[in-house]
Phi, psi and omega in degrees: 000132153260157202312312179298323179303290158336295162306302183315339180276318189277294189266330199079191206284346183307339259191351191287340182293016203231351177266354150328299176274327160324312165297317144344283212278309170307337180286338190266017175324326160307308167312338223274329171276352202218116171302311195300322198260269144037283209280312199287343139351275153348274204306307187289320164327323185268352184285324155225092182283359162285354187291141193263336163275143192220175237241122218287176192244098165266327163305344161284119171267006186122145204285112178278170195272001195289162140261345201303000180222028156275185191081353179237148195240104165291061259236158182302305195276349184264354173272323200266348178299275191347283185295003194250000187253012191295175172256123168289019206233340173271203213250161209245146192273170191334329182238045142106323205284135171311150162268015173267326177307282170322326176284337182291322154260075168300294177353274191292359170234359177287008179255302176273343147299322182295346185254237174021265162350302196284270170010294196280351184251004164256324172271330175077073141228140168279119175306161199263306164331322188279332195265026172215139204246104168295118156260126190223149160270109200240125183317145162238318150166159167140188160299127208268001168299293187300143166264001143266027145283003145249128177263165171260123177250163189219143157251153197221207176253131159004277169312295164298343152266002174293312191319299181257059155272296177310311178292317193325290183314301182294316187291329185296307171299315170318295178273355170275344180285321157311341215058075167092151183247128192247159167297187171243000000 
């Protein structure tokens, strides 16, 4: 399935430019530190939003048959609250993107991450980029011998921890509304 289609499924064909500028904008990691280079990235994006093919969804494998994750609405404004909180000052995951880059285009990414979101939390799949970490061992003190004397830090993408801040949320709401996790 692509991305376009996909918006066009969610949103309709009005929306289809906004998987366009995703792609663009995932694309820019090389960019991610130089703003400048960002917006025209950015910029050559909206100049073709007409294009009619857009960027395959390899992470989907297909829509499963479960109900178990309908009932939850991912919404635009609460992915651009995520993003608008990011700390620019930390440090960027695997896939290149900054989180200053991403707080700076909230605007323009808080619609096709919210669709992504949504997508990946009714299929229960994951982009394969969000589920991989550079793990570094950073000494904490004792003999420099022991391996339990270092702990692991992990960067991980962005994106995906804005995701799971959104699953964090839905689950937190889901049990303060229930009282509590009940069987089914």
């Amino acid at each position: 399935m692509q991305l376009n289609a996909l918006a066009e499924t969610l949103l309709g064909e009005s929306h289809r430019h906004d998987c366009i500028m995703l792609r663009y904008i995932t694309s820019m990691k090389k960019f991610s530190s130089d703003r400048e280079s960002a917006y025209k990235v950015l910029t050559s994006a909206n100049t073709q939003q007409k294009e009619k093919k857009c960027c395959e969804e390899d992470w989907l494998k297909g829509d499963r048959e479960g109900k178990q994750n309908e009932g939850i609405t991912i919404k635009e404004e609460e992915i651009s609250d995520l993003l608008r909180c990011l700390d620019a000052h930390k440090s960027m995951g695997l896939d290149g993107l900054h989180p200053r880059v991403l707080k700076e285009l909230t605007d323009a990414l808080a619609k096709p991450l919210s669709i992504i979101y949504m997508k990946s939390w009714l299929t229960g799949e994951v982009p394969m980029d969000w589920r991989v970490a550079n793990v570094t061992p950073i000494y904490k003190k004792g003999k420099k011998e022991d391996p339990g004397n270092y702990r692991p830090v992990s960067l991980t993408s962005i994106p995906g921890k804005v995701m799971e801040q959104v699953i964090l949320s839905a689950i937190t709401s889901h049990i303060m509304g229930n009282q509590g996790i009940r069987p089914s």
